[in-house]
C-alpha positions in Angstrom: -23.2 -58.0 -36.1 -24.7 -61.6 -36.7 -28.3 -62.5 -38.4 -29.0 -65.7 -40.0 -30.5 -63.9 -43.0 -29.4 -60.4 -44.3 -31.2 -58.5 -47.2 -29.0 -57.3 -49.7 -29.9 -53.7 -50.4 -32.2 -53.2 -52.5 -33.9 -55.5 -54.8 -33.3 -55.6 -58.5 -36.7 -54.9 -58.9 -36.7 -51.9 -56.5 -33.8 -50.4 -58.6 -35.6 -50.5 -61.8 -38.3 -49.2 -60.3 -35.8 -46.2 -59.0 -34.7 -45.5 -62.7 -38.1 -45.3 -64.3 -39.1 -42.7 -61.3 -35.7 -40.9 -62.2 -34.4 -41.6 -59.2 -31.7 -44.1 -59.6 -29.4 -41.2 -59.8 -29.8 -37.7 -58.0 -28.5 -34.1 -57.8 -28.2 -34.7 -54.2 -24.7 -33.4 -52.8 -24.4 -36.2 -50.8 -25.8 -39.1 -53.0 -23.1 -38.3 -55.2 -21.2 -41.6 -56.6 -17.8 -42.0 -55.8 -14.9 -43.1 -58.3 -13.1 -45.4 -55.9 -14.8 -48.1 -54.0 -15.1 -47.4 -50.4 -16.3 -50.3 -47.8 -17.7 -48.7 -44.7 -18.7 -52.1 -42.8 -16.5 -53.3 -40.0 -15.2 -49.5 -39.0 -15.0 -51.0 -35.8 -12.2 -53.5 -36.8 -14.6 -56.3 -35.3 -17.1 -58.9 -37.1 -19.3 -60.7 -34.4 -21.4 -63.5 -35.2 -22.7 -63.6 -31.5 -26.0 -64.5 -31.5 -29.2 -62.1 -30.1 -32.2 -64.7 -30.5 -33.8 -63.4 -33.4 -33.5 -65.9 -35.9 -34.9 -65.7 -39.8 -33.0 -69.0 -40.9 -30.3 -71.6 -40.3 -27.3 -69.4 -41.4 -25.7 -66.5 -39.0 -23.8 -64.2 -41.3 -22.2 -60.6 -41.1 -23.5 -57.6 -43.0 -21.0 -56.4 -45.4 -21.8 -52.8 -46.3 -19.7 -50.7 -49.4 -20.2 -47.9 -51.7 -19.2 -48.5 -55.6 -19.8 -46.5 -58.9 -23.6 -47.4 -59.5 -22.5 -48.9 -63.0 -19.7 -51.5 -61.6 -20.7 -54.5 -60.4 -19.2 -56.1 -57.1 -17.7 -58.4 -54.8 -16.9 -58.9 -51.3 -14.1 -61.4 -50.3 -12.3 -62.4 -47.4 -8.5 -63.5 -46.7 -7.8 -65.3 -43.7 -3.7 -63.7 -43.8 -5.0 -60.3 -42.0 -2.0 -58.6 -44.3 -2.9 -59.9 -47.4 -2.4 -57.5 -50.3 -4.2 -57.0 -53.4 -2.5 -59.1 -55.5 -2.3 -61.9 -53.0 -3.7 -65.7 -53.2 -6.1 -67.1 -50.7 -8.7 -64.0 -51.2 -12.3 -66.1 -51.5 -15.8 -64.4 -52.6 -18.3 -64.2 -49.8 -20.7 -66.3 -50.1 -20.3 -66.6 -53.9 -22.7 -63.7 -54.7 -22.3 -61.2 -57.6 -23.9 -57.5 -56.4 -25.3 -55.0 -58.1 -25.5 -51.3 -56.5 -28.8 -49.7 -55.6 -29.5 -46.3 -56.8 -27.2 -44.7 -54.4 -24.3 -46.5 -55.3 -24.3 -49.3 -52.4 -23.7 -52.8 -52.2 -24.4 -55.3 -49.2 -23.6 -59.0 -48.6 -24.5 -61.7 -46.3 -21.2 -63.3 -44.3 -21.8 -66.6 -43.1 -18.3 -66.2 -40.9 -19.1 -68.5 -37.6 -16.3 -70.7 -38.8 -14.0 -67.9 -38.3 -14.7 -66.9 -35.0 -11.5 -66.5 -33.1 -9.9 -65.3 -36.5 -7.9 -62.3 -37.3 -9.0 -62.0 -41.1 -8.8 -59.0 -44.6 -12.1 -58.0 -46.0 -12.8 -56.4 -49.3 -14.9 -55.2 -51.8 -14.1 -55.5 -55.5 -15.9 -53.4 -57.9 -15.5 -54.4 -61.4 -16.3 -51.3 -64.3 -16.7 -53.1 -68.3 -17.1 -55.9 -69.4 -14.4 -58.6 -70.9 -10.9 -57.1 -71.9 -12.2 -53.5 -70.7 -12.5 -54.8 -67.5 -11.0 -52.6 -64.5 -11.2 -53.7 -61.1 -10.6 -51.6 -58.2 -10.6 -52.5 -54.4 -11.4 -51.0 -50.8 -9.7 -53.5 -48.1 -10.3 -53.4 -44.3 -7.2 -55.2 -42.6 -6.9 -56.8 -39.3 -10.8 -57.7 -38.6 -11.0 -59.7 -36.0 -14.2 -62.6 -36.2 -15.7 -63.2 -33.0 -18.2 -66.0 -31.7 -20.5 -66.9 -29.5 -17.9 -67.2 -26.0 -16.5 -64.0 -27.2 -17.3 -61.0 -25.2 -18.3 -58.5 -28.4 -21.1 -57.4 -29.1 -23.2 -58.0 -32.7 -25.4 -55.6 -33.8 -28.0 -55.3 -36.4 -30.3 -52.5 -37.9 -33.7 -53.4 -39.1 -35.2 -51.4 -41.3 -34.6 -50.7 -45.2 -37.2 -48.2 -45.6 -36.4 -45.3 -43.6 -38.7 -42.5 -42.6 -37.6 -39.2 -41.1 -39.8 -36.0 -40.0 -38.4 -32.6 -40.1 -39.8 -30.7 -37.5 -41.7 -27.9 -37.6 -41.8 -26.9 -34.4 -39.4 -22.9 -34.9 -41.2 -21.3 -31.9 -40.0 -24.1 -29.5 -36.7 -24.5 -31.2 -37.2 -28.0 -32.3 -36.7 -28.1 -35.8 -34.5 -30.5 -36.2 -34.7 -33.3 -39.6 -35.2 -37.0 -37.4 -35.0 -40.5 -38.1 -36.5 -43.0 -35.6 -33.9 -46.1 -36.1 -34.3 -49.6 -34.5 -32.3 -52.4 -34.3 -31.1 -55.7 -31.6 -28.3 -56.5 -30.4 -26.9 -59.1 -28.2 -26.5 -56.8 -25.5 -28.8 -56.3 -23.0 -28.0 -52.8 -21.9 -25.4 -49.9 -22.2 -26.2 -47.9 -25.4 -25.7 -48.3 -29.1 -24.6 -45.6 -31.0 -25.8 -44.3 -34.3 -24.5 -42.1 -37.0 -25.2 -41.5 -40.5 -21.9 -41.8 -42.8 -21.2 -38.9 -45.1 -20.0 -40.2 -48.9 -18.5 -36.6 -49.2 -15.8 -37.4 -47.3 -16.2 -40.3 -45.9 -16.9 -39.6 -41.8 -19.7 -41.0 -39.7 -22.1 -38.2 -38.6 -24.6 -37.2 -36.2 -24.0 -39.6 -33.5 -26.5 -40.7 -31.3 -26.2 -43.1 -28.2 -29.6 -45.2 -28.4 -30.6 -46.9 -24.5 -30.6 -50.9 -24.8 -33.7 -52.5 -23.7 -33.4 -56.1 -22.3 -35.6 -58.2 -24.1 -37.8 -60.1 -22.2 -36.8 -63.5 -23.5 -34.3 -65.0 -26.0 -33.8 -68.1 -27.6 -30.7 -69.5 -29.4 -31.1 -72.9 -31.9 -29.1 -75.0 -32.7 -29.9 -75.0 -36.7 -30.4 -78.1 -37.1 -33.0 -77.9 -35.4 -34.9 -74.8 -37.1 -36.7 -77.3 -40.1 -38.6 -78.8 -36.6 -40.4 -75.1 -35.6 -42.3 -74.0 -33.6 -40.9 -76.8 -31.0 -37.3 -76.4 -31.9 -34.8 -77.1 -28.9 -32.9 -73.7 -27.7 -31.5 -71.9 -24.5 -32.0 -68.6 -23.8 -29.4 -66.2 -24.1 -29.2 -62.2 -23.3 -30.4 -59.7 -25.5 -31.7 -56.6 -26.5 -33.2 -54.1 -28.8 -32.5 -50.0 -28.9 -34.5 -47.2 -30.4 -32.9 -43.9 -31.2 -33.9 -40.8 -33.0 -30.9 -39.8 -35.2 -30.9 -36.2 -36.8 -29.7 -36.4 -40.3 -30.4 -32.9 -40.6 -26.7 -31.9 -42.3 -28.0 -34.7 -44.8 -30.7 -32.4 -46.1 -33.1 -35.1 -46.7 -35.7 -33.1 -46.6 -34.8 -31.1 -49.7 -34.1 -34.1 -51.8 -36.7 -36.4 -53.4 -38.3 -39.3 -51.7 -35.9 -42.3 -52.3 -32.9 -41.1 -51.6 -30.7 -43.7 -50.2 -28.3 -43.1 -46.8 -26.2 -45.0 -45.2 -26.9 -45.2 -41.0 -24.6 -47.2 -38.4 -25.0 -48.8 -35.5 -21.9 -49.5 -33.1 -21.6 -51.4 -29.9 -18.1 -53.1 -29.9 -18.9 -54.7 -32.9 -20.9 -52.4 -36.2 -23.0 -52.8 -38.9 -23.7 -50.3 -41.8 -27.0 -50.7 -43.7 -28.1 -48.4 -46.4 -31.6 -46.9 -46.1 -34.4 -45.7 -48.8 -35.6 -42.7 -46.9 -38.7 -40.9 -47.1 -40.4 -37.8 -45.5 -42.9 -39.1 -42.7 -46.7 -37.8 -42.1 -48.1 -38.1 -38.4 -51.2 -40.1 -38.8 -51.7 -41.5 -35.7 -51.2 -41.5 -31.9 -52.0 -44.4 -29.6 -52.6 -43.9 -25.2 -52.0 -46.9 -23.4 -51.5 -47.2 -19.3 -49.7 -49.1 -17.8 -47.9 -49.8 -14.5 -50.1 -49.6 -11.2 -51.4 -46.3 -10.2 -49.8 -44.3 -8.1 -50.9 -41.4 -5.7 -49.5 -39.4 -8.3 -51.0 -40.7 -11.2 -50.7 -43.1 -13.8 -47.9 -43.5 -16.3 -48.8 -43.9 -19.4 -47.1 -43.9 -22.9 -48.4 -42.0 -26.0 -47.3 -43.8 -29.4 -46.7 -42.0 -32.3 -46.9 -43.5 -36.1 -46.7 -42.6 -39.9 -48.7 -43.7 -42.3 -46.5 -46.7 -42.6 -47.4 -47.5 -39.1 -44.1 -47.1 -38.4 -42.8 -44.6 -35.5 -42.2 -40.9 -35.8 -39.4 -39.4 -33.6 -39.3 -35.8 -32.7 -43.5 -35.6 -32.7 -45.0 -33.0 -30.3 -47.5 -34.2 -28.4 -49.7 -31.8 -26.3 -52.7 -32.4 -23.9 -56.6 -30.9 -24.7 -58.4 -29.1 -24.0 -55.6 -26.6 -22.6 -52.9 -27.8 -25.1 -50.3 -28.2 -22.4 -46.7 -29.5 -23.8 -46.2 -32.9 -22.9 -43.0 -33.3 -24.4 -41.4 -35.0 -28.2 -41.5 -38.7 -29.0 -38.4 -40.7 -29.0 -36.9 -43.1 -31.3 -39.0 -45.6 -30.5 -41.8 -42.9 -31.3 -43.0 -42.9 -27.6 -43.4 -40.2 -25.0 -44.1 -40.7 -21.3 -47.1 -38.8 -19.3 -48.1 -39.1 -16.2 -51.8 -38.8 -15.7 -53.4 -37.7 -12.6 -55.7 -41.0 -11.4 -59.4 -41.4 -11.9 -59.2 -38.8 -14.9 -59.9 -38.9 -18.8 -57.7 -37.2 -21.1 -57.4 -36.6 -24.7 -54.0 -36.2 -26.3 -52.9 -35.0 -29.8 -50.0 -35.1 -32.2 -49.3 -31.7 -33.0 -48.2 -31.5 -36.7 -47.3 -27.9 -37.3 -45.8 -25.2 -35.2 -49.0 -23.9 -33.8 -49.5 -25.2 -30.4 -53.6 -25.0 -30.9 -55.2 -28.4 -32.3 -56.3 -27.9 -36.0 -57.3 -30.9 -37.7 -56.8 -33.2 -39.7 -53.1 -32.6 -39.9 -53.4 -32.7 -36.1 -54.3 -36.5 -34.8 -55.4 -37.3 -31.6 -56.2 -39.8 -29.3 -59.2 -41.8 -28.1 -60.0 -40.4 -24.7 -57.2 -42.3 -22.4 -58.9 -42.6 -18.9 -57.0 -43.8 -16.1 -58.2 -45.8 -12.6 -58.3 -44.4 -9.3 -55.7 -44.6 -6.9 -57.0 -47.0 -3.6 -53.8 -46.5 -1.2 -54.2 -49.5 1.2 -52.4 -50.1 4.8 -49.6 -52.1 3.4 -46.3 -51.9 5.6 -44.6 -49.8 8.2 -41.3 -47.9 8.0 -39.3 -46.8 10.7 -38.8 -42.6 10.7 -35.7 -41.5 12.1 -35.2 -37.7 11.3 -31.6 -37.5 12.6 -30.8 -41.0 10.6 -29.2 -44.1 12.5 -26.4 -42.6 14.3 -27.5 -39.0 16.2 -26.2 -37.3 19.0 -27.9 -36.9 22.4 -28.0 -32.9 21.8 -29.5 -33.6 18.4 -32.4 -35.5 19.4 -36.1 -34.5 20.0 -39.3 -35.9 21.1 -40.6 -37.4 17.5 -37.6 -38.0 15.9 -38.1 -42.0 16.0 -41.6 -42.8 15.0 -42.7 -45.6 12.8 -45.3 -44.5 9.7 -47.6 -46.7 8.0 -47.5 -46.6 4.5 -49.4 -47.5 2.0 -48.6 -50.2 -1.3 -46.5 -47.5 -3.2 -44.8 -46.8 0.4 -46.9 -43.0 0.9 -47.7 -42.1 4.5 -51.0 -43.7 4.9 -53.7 -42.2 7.5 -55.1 -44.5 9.3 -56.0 -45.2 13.0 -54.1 -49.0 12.9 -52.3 -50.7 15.3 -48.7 -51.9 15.2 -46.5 -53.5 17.7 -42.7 -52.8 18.9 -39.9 -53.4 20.9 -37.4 -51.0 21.6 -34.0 -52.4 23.7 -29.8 -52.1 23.4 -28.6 -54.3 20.7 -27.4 -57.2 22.1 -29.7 -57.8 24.7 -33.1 -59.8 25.3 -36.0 -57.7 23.4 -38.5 -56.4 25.9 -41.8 -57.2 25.7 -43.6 -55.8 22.7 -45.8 -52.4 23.0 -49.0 -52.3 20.9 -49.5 -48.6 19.6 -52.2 -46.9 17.4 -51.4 -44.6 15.0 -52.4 -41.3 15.2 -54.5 -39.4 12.3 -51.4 -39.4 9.9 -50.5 -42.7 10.6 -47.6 -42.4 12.9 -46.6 -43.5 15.8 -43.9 -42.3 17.9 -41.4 -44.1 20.0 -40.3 -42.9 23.3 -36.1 -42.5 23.3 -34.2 -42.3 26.4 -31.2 -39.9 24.3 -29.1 -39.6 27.5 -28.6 -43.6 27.7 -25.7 -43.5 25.1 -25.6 -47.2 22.9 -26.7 -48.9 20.3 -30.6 -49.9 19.7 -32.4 -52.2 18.0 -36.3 -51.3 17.2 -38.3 -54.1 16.3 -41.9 -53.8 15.3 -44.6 -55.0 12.8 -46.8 -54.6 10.0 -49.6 -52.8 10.5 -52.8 -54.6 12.1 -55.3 -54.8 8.8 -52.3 -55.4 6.4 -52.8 -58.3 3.9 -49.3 -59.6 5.0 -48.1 -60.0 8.7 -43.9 -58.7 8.5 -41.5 -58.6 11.6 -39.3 -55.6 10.5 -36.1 -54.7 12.4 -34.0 -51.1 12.6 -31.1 -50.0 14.4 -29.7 -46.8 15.7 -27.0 -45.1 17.7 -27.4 -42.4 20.0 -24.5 -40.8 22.6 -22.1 -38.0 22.6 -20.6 -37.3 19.5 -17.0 -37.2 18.7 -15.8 -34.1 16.1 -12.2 -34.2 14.7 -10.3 -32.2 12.3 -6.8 -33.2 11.2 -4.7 -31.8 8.7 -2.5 -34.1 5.7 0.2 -32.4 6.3 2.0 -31.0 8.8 2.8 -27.5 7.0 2.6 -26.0 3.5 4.9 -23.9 1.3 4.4 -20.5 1.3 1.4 -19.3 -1.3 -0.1 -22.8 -0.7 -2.5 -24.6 0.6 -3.2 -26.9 3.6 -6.4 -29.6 3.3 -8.3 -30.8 6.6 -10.3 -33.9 6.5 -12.7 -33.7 9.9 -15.3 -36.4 10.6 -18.3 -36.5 12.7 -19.6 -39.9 14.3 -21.0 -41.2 17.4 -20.4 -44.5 19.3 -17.9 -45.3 15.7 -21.1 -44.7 13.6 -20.9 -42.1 10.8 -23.4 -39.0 11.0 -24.1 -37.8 7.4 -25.7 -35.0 6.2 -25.0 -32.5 9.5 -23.7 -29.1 8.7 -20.4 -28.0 9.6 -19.8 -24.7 10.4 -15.7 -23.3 9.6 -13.8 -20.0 10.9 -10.8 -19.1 10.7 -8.6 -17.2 12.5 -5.8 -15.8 10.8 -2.3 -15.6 13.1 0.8 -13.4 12.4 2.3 -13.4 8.4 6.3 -13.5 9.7 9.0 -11.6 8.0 9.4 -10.6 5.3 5.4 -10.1 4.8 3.3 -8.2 6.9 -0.3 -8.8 7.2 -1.9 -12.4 7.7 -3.7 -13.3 4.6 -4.7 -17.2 4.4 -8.4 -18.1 4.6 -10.8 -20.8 3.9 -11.1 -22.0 0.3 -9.8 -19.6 -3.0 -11.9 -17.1 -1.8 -9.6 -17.1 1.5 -13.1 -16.5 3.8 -13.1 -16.2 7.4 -16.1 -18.2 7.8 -18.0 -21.3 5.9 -19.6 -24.4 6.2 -19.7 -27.9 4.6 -21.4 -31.0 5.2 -20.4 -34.7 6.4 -20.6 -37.2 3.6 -21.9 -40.6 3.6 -19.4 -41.7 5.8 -19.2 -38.9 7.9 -16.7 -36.9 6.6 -15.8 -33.5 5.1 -12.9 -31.9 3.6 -11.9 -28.0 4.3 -8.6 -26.2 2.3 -7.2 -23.6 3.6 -5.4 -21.0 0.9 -2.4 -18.6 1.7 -1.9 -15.6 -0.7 1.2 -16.1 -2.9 3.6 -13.0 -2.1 6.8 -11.7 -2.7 10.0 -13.4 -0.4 7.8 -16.5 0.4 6.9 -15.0 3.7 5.8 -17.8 6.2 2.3 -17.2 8.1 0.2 -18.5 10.9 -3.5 -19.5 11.7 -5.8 -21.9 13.3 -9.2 -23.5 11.8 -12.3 -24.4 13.7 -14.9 -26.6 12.7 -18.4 -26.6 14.9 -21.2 -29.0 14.8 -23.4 -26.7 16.2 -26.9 -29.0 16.5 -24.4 -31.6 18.7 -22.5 -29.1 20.4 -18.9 -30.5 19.4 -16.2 -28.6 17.7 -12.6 -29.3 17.2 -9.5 -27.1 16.0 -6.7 -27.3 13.8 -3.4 -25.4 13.7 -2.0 -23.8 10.0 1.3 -23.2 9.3 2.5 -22.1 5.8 6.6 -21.4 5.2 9.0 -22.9 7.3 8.0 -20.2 10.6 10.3 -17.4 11.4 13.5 -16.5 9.7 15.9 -13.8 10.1 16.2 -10.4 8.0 18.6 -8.5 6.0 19.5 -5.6 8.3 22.0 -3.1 6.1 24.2 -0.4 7.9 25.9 2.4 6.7 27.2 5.8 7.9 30.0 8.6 8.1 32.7 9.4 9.9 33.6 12.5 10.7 36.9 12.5 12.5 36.1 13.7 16.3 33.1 14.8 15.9 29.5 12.4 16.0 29.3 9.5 13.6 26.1 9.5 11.3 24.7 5.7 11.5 22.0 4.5 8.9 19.9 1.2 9.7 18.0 -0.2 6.9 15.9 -3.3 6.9 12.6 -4.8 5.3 9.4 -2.8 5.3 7.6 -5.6 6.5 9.9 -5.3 9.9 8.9 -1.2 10.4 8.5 -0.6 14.0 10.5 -3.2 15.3 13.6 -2.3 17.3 17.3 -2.2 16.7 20.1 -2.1 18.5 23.4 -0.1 18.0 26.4 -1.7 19.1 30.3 -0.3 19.1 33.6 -1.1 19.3 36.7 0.2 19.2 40.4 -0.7 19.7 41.4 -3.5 22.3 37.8 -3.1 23.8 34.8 -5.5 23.7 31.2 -4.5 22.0 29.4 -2.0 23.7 25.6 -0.7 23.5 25.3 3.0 22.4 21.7 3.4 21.3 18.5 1.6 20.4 16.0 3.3 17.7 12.5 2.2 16.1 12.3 1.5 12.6 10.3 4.3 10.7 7.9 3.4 8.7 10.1 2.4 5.2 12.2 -0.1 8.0 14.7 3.0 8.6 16.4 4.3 11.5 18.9 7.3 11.9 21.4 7.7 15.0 24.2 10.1 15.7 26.8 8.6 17.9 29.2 10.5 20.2 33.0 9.3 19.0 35.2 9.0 21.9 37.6 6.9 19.4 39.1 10.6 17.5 40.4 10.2 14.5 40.9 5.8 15.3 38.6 3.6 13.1 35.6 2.2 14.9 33.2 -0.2 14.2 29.4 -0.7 14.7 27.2 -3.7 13.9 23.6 -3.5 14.6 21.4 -5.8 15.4 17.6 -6.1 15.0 15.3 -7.7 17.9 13.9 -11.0 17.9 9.9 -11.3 17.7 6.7 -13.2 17.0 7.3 -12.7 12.9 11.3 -12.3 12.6 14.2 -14.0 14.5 17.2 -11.8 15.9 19.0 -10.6 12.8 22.3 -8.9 12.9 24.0 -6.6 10.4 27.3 -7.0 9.1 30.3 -4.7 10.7 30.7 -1.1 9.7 34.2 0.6 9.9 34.2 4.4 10.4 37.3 6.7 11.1 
């Protein structure tokens, strides 16, 4: 934060005046003064001296902000070695200047530090307790602050007020009853935010942060000082700049339940920081100003209602309502301002409610002069080209009407009005055909005739409307044809229990078509071995149908989800997206798992000598119903078919097999048909005697 002339707290006068009153000290819980010195300036590790074009005198400087015991005095200094250590040389007194604390216990200085710019420096604050040999000095030291200048990208910032108001808000009903401080400063930025807080001597921490807008100023002028004795014709360029307003609730701080005059510390942050300690006290609403401004509109008339203290100074968090029907219109902001738009050609009184009844009761109520605002004269200003289905549409889409030119009015509303305008309508490219002249009809459009079966590109010239002020040749394209719908997945396939992302796209003659709706169904396929029911879908839900919509560019995105289950079973599908106003649709294959694999087919049994073997195929549930195969073999002979079986319903199958072997050994392997969900899968052998 730079300023060519800081105040330093408050004045030894003020002070005095503080300890007749009985307030140079206070019960308050967070007034309460600290042992140890604490500096709370530069928080941000940054000291700019970059100037903002408000300029008080021919020195820029940096607010230096700490808290001390209120009976030491104190000291800031500097150290250009950024690691310095107490007890080092080379630590210098800022600006020579001997401080006394103010009531609360805080102490600021004025650092002219332009010559430092580009510098990594150590600030401090020294607070000395006693006098002579009693003497005890203690120290708070902020390391490694860097000084930056006028080429240097930081931000300075600076708050400027000393006398703080804040207005606790009544308002329980509406659940406003917040404790507000309207806080204003500048700052060499000129937009972005600047944020507040309040710092908390308890323990030290910033609170209550508020981002405050940045206002550009409207202009800004930088001196060089030597030229500043010369004013009010001093030399200068402008430079950016801004101010901010913000309402800041120190509620936690209590302020309301302490006695005018107690003394917080607010800070204000945008790369760079400054700290400045505040005398607060409790703010009446005595006034409320309505001023216009802007052109009317066919809506109205914005307006800004301006609320103030008895000070003068702005009240933030003020409800202002409307008579005579006491309508809301909304709570002032830190600048105490709140916006209204008032209907044209009308005269309205507005009022600054004061308590938490909503009903005006004066005089603790305020309200405004009548505000009245003008009436709204639309004029035939300029024409705009209308096309519903945008600048790229497809022959199916179009309709008689959806390319018209309207004549507008000076805030660009639809303006009814019989005038004339001229237009050419030919492919892009080519000569323009000789102009049409066309009157509006009673809205004030006029359409233009399309040929939607010639596919290309068009250019529609055509011109201001005939009574207009100002004579314009305006210009429009558009596309029209047979659109072109695709769908494409990222990836070929997806694991099992996972999910597969389409990107479509919907254009015509290369020309994106936003906004159209896309309608999605899926259909699911076969969920292979060893699951049994098909269970992707579209999106977490896994829905059969949806829709989306093409982007900017003409784009959209679909996922499709499979269910996560048990043995990773693989599974099938296709999605179709449909652009059902241009008749174009396009599908896309889904494949989750690697496809088809085989099963574990188990076999076991009995022998029983001569008589029939007992055979037992088991496989997976998921494969019940399929068929399986029994195959034999015995001695010196080659596998032979004996039987095929379903699987039951739990994947098992029971045969009896004639034994021609006797009493030899033979053996059986079985062996489980191929299908659409489960390759060919064979058993292992079984040996029975």
């Amino acid at each position: 934060m730079q300023r060519q002339s800081l105040m330093r707290g408050l004045a030894v006068s003020a002070v005095a005046a503080l300890a007749v009153t009985g307030l140079a000290t206070t019960a308050h819980a967070e007034t309460a003064s600290p042992v140890s010195p604490t500096l709370i300036s530069q928080f941000s590790g940054k000291a700019s001296v970059r100037y903002d074009g408000a300029f008080l005198s021919n020195t820029m400087s940096v607010r230096l902000t700490a808290r001390v015991d209120p009976s030491a005095t104190a000291v800031f200094e500097y150290n250009v070695d950024p690691d310095a250590s107490d007890e080092a040389d080379g630590w210098a007194v800022v600006d020579g200047a001997v401080l006394t604390p103010d009531a609360g216990g805080y102490v600021t200085g004025s650092w002219s530090a332009a010559a430092l710019a580009g510098r990594t420096v150590a600030v401090r604050v020294a607070a000395t307790l006693g006098v002579g040999e009693e003497a005890v000095t203690s120290y708070a030291t902020r390391r490694d602050v860097k000084v930056t200048g006028q080429s240097s990208p930081t931000n300075s910032v600076l708050l400027t007020t000393s006398a703080q108001g804040y207005f606790p808000q009544p308002y329980v009903s509406a659940g406003h009853t917040a404790t507000l401080a309207a806080v204003l400063g500048t700052t060499s930025a000129s937009d972005g935010d600047v944020a507040l807080s309040w710092w908390r001597a308890s323990d030290g921490t910033f609170q209550g942060r508020t981002d405050a807008a940045v206002s550009p100023t409207a202009f800004k002028a930088s001196f060089d000082p030597g030229d500043l004795p010369s004013l009010p014709s001093p030399t200068g360029s402008s430079v950016p700049g801004g101010f901010f307003s913000g309402a800041l609730d120190i509620s936690a701080f209590d302020a309301q339940d302490g006695p005018d005059g107690a003394i917080l510390a607010i800070a204000a942050r945008r790369d760079s920081d400054d700290v400045l300690p505040v005398t607060l006290h409790e703010q009446t609403i005595s006034h409320i100003s309505f001023d216009a401004f802007g052109d009317p509109t066919p809506d109205g008339t914005p307006a800004i209602l301006s609320v103030s203290d008895e000070n003068g100074a702005p009240v933030a968090g003020a409800q202002v309502r409307r008579l005579p029907d006491n309508a809301l219109v909304g709570y002032t902001d830190g600048a105490g301002h709140v916006s209204a738009l008032q209907p044209a050609a009308s005269t309205v009184t507005y009022y600054a409610n004061a308590a938490d009844d909503a009903t005006f009761d004066a005089p603790d109520d305020v309200k405004t002069t009548t505000g009245a605002t003008p009436a709204y004269a639309p004029e035939a200003t300029s024409t705009v080209a209308r096309l519903a289905d945008g600048s790229a549409f497809d022959s199916d889409e179009y309709a008689a009407g959806d390319v018209a030119l309207q004549i507008v009015d000076q805030k660009g509303a639809p303006y009814a009005s019989a005038s004339q305008v001229s237009y050419s309508l030919y492919r892009t490219g080519s000569t323009p055909t000789a102009p049409v002249t066309a009157t509006a009809d009673a809205t004030g459009r006029v359409v233009i005739p399309v040929n939607a079966a010639m596919a290309g590109s068009y250019t529609l010239d055509y011109t201001t409307p005939n009574e207009a002020r100002v004579d314009h040749r305006l210009r429009t394209t558009f596309t029209v044809g047979d659109s072109v719908l695709t769908l494409a997945a990222g990836v070929a396939s997806a694991p099992s229990g996972g999910r597969m992302t389409y990107v479509g796209s919907l254009s015509v003659g290369g020309k994106p078509m936003p906004g159209r709706t896309i309608d999605l169904s899926y259909a699911r396929g076969h969920e292979l071995a060893p699951g049994r029911l098909a269970d992707a879908g579209i999106g977490a839900a896994r829905a059969l149908t949806g829709t989306t919509t093409t982007n900017a560019l003409g784009q959209f995105s679909v996922t499709v989800q499979d269910q996560a289950e048990a043995g990773n079973p693989s599974e099938s599908g296709r999605l179709t997206a449909v652009s059902s106003n241009a008749h174009e649709s396009a599908p896309a294959g889904t494949q989750f798992g690697p496809g088809r694999t085989t099963v574990v087919v188990g076999l076991g049994g009995a022998g029983r000598g001569a008589r029939a073997d007992r055979v037992k195929v088991a496989a997976p549930v998921a494969v019940a119903g399929k068929v399986v195969v029994l195959f034999r073999k015995v001695h010196g002979h080659r596998w032979v078919r004996v039987a095929a079986h379903k699987l039951n319903r739990r994947g098992v199958a029971k045969l009896t097999v004639a034994d021609h072997n006797g009493t030899a050994r033979t053996r059986y392997r079985a062996v489980l048909r191929g299908g659409v969900t489960v390759k060919r899968s064979t058993s292992d052998v079984l040996e029975l005697s």
